[in-house]
N, C-alpha and C positions, 0 to 999 in steps of 0.2 A: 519515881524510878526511871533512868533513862533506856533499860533495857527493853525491848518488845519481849513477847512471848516465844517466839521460835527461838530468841538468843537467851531465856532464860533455861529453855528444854535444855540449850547444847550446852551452857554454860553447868549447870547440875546435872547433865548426864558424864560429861565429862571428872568432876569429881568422884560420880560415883564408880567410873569404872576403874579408877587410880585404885580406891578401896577394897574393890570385888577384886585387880588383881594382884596387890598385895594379899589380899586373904587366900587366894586361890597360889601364891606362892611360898605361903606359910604351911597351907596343908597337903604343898609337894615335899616340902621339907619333912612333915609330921608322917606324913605313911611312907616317903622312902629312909626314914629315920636319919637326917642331914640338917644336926641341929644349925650348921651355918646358913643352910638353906632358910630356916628356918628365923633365924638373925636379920637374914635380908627381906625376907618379907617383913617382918616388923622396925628396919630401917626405913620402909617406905611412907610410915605413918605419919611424920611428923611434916611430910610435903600433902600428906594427906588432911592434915589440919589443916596447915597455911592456903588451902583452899577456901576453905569456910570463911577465911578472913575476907577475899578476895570476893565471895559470895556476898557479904555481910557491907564491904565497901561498895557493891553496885547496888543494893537496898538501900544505902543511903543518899543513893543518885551521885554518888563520887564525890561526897562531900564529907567524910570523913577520914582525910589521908592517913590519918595515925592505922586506920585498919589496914592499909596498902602498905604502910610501915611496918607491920606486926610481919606480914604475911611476907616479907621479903626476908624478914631477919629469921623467920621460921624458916624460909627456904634453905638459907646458909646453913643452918644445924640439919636440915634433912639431907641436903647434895654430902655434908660431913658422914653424915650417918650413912648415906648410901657409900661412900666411898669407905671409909671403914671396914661395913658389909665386904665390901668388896674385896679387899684387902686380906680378909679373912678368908675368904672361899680362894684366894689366891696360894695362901697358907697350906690349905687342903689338897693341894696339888702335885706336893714336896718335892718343888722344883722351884731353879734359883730365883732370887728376888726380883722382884718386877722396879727396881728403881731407874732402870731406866728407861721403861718406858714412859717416866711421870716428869721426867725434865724437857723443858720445851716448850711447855704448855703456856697460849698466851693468852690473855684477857679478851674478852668481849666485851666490845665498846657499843653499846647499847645508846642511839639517839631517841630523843621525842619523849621522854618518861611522862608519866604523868604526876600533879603536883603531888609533892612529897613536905610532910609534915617536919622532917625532919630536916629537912633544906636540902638543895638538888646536889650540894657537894657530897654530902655523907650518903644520900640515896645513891648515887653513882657510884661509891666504893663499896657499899652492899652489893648493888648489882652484881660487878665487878669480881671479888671476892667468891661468891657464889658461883658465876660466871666458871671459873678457873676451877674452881672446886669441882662440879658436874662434868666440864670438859674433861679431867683427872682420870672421872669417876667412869665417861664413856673408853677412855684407849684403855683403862685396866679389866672393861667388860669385854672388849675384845680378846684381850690375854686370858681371862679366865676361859670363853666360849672357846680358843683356839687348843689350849689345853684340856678341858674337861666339858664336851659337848653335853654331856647327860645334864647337866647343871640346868642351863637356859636351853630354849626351842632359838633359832636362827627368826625367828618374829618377834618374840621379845628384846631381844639384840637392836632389831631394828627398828621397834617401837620408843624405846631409850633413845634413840640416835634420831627419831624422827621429831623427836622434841626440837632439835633446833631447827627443822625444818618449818616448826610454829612459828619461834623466836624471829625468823630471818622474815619470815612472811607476817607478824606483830609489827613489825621494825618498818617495813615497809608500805601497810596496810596504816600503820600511825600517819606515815610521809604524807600519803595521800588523804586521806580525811583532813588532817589540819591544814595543808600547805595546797592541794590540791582542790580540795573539794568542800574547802570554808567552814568544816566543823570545829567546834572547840576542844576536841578531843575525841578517840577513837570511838570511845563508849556514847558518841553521840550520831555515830552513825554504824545506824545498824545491819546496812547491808556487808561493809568491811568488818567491824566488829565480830558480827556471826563466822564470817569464812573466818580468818584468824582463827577464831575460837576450834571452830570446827577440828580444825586440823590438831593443837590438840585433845580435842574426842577421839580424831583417829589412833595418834602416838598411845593413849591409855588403851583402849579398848585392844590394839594390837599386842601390847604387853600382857592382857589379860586373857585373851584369845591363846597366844604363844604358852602361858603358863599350863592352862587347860590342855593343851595337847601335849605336855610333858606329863601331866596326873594323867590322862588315857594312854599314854604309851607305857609309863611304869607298870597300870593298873593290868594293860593288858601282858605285857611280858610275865606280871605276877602268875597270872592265869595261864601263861605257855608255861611256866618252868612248873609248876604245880601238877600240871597235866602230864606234862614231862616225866 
């Protein structure tokens, strides 16, 4: 396995907080009774698997690209599924249609991949694809948050949106390891690998944090208006 031990902590703490805040947005949904709420937490799941692949690709010391292939085409159905989500909670608003805030939107042109099972042409239109999808899926969370703030905490917002701030620093952190600093790839050096990583453990754990202080502000208004 090419990972160290600190990059295996952040690399599986990082999954697990995608799941803890899926769950913890599913059961803001469930006790403020907001079955869409409740839609979008379980749209999150399916990015929550395509981790596992990605876990399951660095076990085999990055020698089983078909698993880094699974995990990207899983992505594409998850960014789907979030935008969806999304799409719906926009529904709940009953105000006009968000279409044009969805035209515009450009691809991310992603350099440095790593090898891909399925040949670097078709891995770059998954990216791609996905890419555009997610990007969709962030300008229609801003429309939802700017219309209906009870929905999302303004740190969930920005833990979503801090995702590409991984991406931008993955992309760049790849530059140097292989072109710079003579690795064969990023996951072989693990001083870059871990920062990359890290950042997102931050974007999860922010969205899971964010979700948790919407269940204590519901929780607690319940208890004003009760007492009320």
């Amino acid at each position: 396995m090419l990972l160290s031990f600190p990059n295996w902590i952040i690399h599986i703490s990082s999954a697990l907080e995608w799941g803890i805040a899926a769950a913890l947005l599913f059961r803001y949904g469930k006790i403020s009774g907001r079955r869409d709420i409740r839609l979008f937490g379980l749209a999150m799941l399916p990015h929550w698997s395509g981790s596992f692949f990605v876990l399951g690709y660095h076990v085999s010391g990055d020698t089983i690209p078909m698993l880094l292939d699974i995990s990207e085409l899983i992505n594409v159905f998850g960014s789907t599924a979030l935008l969806l989500a999304t799409l719906n909670l926009l529904k709940s608003t009953n105000k006009a249609p968000a279409a044009g805030y969805v035209a515009s939107i450009g691809a991310i042109m992603i350099a440095g991949k790593p090898q891909s099972w399925l040949g670097a042409d078709i891995f770059d239109t998954i990216l791609q694809i996905s890419s555009v999808i997610y990007l969709t899926f962030l300008v229609l969370l801003l429309v939802v948050h700017r219309r209906d703030n009870t929905i999302f905490s303004g740190l969930t917002i920005a833990g979503f949106w801090f995702v590409l701030l991984f991406i931008s620093v993955t992309i760049f952190c790849m530059y140097l390891a292989t072109q710079v600093r003579g690795y064969a790839t990023l996951s072989h050096d693990n001083l870059l690998h871990g920062l990359a990583e890290s950042l997102l453990s931050i974007s999860n754990l922010m969205i899971a944090i964010g979700a948790q202080q919407k269940i204590k502000a519901y929780e607690r208004n319940q208890l004003t208006g009760t007492a009320g």
